[in-house]
C-alpha positions, -999 to +999 in steps of 0.1 A: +186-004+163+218+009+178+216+022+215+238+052+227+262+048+248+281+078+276+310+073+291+318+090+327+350+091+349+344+103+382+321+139+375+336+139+335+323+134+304+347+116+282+325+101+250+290+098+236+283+077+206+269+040+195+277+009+212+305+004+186+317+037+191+322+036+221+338+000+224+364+015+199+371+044+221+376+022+256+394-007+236+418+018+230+422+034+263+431+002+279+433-007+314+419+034+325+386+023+306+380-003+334+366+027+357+342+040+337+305+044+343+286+038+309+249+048+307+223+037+279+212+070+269+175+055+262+168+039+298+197+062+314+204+026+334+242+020+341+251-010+315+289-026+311+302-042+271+326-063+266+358-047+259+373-078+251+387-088+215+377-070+180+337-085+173+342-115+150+322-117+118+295-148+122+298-169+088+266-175+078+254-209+070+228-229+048+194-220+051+177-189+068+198-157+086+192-165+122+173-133+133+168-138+166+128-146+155+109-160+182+074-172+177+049-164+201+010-163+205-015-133+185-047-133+193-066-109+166-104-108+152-110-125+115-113-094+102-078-087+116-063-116+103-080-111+071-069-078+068-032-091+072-035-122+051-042-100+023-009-080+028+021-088+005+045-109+019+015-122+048+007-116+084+041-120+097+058-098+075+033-072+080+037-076+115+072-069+116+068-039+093+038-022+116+061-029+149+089-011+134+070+020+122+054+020+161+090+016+174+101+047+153+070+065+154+086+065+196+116+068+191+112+103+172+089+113+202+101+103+233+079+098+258+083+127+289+080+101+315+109+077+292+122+111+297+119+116+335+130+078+341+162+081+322+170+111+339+159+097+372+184+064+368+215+085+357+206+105+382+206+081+414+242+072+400+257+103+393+244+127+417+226+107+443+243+116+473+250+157+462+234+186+474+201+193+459+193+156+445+164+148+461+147+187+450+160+178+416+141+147+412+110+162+429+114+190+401+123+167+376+087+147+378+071+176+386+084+190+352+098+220+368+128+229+345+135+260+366+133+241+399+156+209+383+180+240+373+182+254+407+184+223+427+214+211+400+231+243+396+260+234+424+265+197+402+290+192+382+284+206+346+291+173+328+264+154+353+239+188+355+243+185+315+239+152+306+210+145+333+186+174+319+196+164+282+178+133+292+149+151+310+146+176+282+112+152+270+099+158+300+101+196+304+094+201+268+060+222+270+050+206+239+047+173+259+012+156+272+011+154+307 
């Protein structure tokens, strides 16, 4: 699963996209890439990526792909484990396959407090010490879209933007409490 990537300077937006996407984009701006702020739109968290040389292609070698599989400890009933022993490919693959459904079952309906915590950490970064931050956030996990709106209005559009794009699960009315 890719993660997506926005790119800041200062109060603008300059790109949005995947990882790779966005490592293309800053490769090629050279040495004025080295001040950007980068945010993982998921967590809203500020993350750096190496902007170093092209990625190299890993040759593969005999045997198995590594996957990055680690194997770790499931404690289920015997009727679980019977359940998933009767699966094609067995209780591993099955596994796998149910954890990957669950992770896009969330992914298409992001949680509103995912939302309000993404917002919250771009948030801190971008527009910590402006007017109206701390009403913002009180609004924000209040879900008070009106009150986030007011208390952001004086922000810069880019950051007022980008921060309620990532609250939106949160002050979607739709949303569970």
């Amino acid at each position: 699963m890719t993660r997506t990537l926005t790119a800041f300077a200062g109060d603008l937006w300059i790109a949005t996209g995947d990882e790779e996407e966005l490592r293309a984009t800053l490769h090629a701006m050279g040495t004025e890439a080295q001040s950007l702020l980068l945010f993982d739109d998921s967590t809203g968290r500020q993350v750096d990526i190496d902007l170093g040389g092209p990625v190299q292609e890993i040759s593969r070698g005999r045997g198995r792909p590594r996957l990055g599989v680690q194997a770790r400890e499931v404690t289920l009933l015997p009727r679980h484990w019977d359940w998933l022993a009767a699966q094609p490919g067995g209780a591993s693959v099955t596994l796998r396959r149910l954890v990957e459904a669950a992770r896009k079952d969330a992914d298409t309906k992001p949680s509103p407090r995912a939302a309000m915590d993404a917002a919250y950490h771009f948030l801190t970064v971008m527009a910590g010490d402006r007017p109206g931050y701390e009403d913002a956030i009180r609004a924000l996990y209040a879900r008070d879209k009106a009150g986030f709106d007011l208390a952001a209005a004086d922000w810069p559009s880019a950051i007022r933007d980008h921060g309620a794009a990532l609250a939106q699960g949160a002050f979607d009315q739709s949303a569970p409490r």
